[in-house]
N, C-alpha and C positions, 0 to 999 in steps of 0.2 A: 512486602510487595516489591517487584521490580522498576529500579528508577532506573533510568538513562540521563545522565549530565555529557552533554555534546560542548566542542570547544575549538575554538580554531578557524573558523567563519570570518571573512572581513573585505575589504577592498584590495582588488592586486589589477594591474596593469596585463593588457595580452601579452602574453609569454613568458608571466609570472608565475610562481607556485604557489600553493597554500597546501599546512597538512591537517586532515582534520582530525581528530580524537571524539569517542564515544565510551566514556566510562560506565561497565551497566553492574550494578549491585542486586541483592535480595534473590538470589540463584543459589542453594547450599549444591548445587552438584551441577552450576557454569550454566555455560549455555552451548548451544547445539550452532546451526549456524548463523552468521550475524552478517552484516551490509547495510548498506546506504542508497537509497531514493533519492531522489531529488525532484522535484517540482518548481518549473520556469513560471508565471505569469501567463495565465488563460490554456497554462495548458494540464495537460492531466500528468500524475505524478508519475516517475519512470526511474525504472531500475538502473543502479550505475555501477555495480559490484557487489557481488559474495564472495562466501568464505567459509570453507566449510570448518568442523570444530577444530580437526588438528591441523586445519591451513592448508593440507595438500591438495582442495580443490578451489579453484578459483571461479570466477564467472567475470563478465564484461558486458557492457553496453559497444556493441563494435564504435560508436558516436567516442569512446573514452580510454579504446585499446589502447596499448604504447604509452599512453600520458599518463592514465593516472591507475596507482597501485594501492590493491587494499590488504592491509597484514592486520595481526592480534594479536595479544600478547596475553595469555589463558592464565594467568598468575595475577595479572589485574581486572580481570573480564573485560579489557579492553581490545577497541579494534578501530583501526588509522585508516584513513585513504590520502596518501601522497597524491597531490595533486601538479605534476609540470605542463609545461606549455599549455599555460590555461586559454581559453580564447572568448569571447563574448557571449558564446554561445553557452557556455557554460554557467552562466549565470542563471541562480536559481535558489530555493532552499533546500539545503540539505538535510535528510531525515535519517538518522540512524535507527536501525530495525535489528532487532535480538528474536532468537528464540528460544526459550527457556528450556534447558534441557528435562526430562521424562515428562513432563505438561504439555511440551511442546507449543506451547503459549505463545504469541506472537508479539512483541511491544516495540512502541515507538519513540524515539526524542521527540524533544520539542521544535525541532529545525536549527539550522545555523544558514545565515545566508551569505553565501559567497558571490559578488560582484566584481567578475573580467570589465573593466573600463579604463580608459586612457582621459 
C-alpha cells in the first residue's frame, strides 16, 4: 500500500524558510502528479502547489507565487516545496498529496505543521 513520510515542518521566524520533503513508497510504476495542501486553523484546507509527473508543469496558490517552490525527484518518489520569505500567514498544516500512477488513487500525509512566528 502507499505510505507517505512528510518531514521538514517546524518553527521559523517571518522571512524565514523551511523545506519541506514528502517521501511516498508502495507505487511499482511512481506516481502521476503529487503537491501540498495546507490547512490554517478554522479554515478549510487549500491547495499550495503541484507538480506534474516529469516536473514540467507546475501550479500555484497565487497567496505563495515567488516564495515558495515545489520540485521531485522521481528516483526517490520524492517531492519538496522550498519555502522563502515565509510570513504568518503561512502558518498551517501541511499535507502532502500523491497520486498513484495507472490507479490513479489519491493519498495523503499525515501533516507537518509549519509555524511563521517571531
Amino acid at each position: 500500500q502507499v505510505q507517505l513520510v512528510e518531514s521538514g515542518g517546524g518553527l521559523v521566524q517571518p522571512g524565514g524558510s523551511l523545506r519541506l520533503s514528502c517521501a511516498a513508497s508502495g507505487s511499482a510504476f511512481g506516481f502521476n502528479n503529487m503537491g501540498w495542501y495546507r490547512q490554517a486553523p478554522g479554515k478549510q484546507r487549500e491547495l499550495v502547489a503541484t507538480i506534474s509527473r516529469g516536473g514540467s508543469s507546475t501550479n500555484y496558490a497565487d497567496s505563495v507565487k515567488g516564495r515558495f517552490t515545489i520540485s521531485r525527484d522521481n528516483a526517490k518518489n520524492t517531492v519538496y516545496l522550498q519555502m522563502n520569505s515565509l510570513k504568518p500567514e503561512d502558518t498551517a498544516v501541511y499535507y502532502c498529496n500523491v497520486q498513484r500512477a495507472l490507479t490513479n488513487g489519491e493519498y495523503w500525509g499525515q501533516g507537518t505543521q509549519v509555524t511563521v512566528s517571531s
